[in-house]
N, C-alpha and C positions, 0 to 999 in steps of 0.2 A: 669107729672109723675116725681117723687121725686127719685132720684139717692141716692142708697144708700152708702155714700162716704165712707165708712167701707170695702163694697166689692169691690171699685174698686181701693181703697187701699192695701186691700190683691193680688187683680187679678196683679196689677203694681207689687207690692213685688215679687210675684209669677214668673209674665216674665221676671223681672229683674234679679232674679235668675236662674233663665234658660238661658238666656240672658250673666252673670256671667261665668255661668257652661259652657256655649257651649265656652266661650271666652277661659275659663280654660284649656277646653279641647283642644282645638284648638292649645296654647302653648305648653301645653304638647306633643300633636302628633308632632308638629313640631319639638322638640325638640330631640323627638326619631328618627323620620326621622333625623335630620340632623345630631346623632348618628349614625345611622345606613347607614348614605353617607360618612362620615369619616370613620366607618368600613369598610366598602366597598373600598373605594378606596384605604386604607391601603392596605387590601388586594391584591388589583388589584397589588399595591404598588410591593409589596412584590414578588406576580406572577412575574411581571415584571422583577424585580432582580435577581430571581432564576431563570427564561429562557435566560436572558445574561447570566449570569453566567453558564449554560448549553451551551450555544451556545461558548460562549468566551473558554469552556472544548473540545468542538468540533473542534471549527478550531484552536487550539491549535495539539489535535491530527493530525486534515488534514493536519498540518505543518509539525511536527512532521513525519507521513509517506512520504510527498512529502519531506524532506530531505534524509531520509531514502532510497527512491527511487530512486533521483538523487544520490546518494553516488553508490549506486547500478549499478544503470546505468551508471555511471563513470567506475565502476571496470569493468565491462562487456565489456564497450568499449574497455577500457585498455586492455585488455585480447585479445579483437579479434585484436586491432590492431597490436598488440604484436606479435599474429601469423599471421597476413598476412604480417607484416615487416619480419618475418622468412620464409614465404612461398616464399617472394619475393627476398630475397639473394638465399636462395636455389634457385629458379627458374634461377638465375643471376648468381651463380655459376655452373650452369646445363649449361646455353648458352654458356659463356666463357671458357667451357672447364677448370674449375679451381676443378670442380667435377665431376664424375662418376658415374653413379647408375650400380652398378651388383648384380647379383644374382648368389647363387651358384648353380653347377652345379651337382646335386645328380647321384651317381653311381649305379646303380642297382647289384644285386648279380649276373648277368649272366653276367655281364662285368669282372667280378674275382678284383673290388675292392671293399675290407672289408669298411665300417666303422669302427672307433675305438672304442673303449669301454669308454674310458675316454678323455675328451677335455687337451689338452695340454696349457702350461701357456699363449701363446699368441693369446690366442682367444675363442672363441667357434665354429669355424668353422669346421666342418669335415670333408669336402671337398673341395681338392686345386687345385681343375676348379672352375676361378668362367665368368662367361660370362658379358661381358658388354652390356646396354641398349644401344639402339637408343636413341640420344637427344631428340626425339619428343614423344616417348615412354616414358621416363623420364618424361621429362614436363608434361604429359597427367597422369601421376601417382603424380607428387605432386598437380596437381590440385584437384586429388579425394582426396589426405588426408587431402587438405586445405581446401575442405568442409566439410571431416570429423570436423576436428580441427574447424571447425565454428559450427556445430550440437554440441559437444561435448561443447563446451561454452554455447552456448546458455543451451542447459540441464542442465548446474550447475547452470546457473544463475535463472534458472526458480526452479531447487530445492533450490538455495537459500530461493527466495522468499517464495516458499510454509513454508522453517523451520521457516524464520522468524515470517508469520501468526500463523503455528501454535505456536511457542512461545508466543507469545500476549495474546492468548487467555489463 
C-alpha cells in the first residue's frame, strides 16, 4: 500500500505546528510567571520594608516611653528621698532634743479664757498653753506623716503618669 506523501506531509506540517505553538506557548507562560515572581517578591519586597519601618516606629516609641519613664522614676525617687532625708533630721532633731513637738492647749468657755477675735502679729496661735510631746510620741507621729508624705508621692507620681497617657493620646 502506496503512502500518500501529500498527507503525511500535511499531517508533519500539522504536528510541527502544534509542536511550534505548544513551544510558543510554553515561552510565553514562562515569561508571565517569571513576571509575575518579580511582582511578587517586589511586593513581598516592599511588605517587608513597610513592617521594619513599622516596627523600627515602634521601638522607637518603646524608647521613647522607657526614657520617659526612667526620668519619671527618677523624679519620684528624688522626691521620696527628699522626704525621708527630711523625715530623718526631723526624727534626729526630735532625739537630740534640738527640737520639740507641742501642741496647743485649747481653753474651754468654762474655764473663763476667751479666745480672741483676731490673731495677733506674731503668730496664729490663740492659745498661750502649749504642752510638750513625749520624745516617743513625737517620733511615733513623724513616722505616720512620713508615710503620709510617702502615699502623697507616690499619688502624684501615678497622676503624673496617668496626665502624661492621657496627653499621648
Amino acid at each position: 500500500m502506496a503512502l500518500p506523501w501529500k498527507l503525511v506531509g500535511v499531517l508533519v506540517l500539522v504536528l510541527a505546528g502544534f509542536g511550534s505553538a505548544w513551544q510558543f506557548q510554553d515561552w510565553r507562560y514562562d515569561r508571565q510567571l517569571s513576571e509575575q515572581a518579580r511582582l511578587n517578591g517586589e511586593t513581598l519586597n516592599q511588605l517587608a520594608a513597610a513592617s521594619a519601618e513599622a516596627q523600627k516606629a515602634e521601638q522607637d516609641k518603646r524608647l521613647a516611653l522607657e526614657q520617659r519613664l526612667a526620668a519619671s522614676e527618677q523624679t519620684h525617687y528624688r522626691k521620696l528621698s527628699d522626704a525621708q532625708r527630711d523625715q530623718d533630721r526631723m526624727r534626729d532633731r526630735l532625739a537630740t532634743a534640738d527640737l520639740r513637738l507641742s501642741v496647743l492647749i485649747g481653753a474651754d468657755s468654762a474655764g473663763g479664757c476667751d479666745v480672741p477675735k483676731a490673731t495677733g502679729a506674731g503668730g496664729v496661735d490663740h492659745a498661750a498653753v502649749r504642752a510638750r510631746l513625749d520624745p516617743t510620741h513625737a517620733q511615733r507621729i513623724i513616722a505616720i506623716t512620713d508615710t503620709g508624705d510617702r502615699g502623697l508621692i507616690a499619688l502624684q507620681a501615678c497622676q503624673d503618669y496617668v496626665r502624661k497617657l492621657v496627653r499621648e493620646r
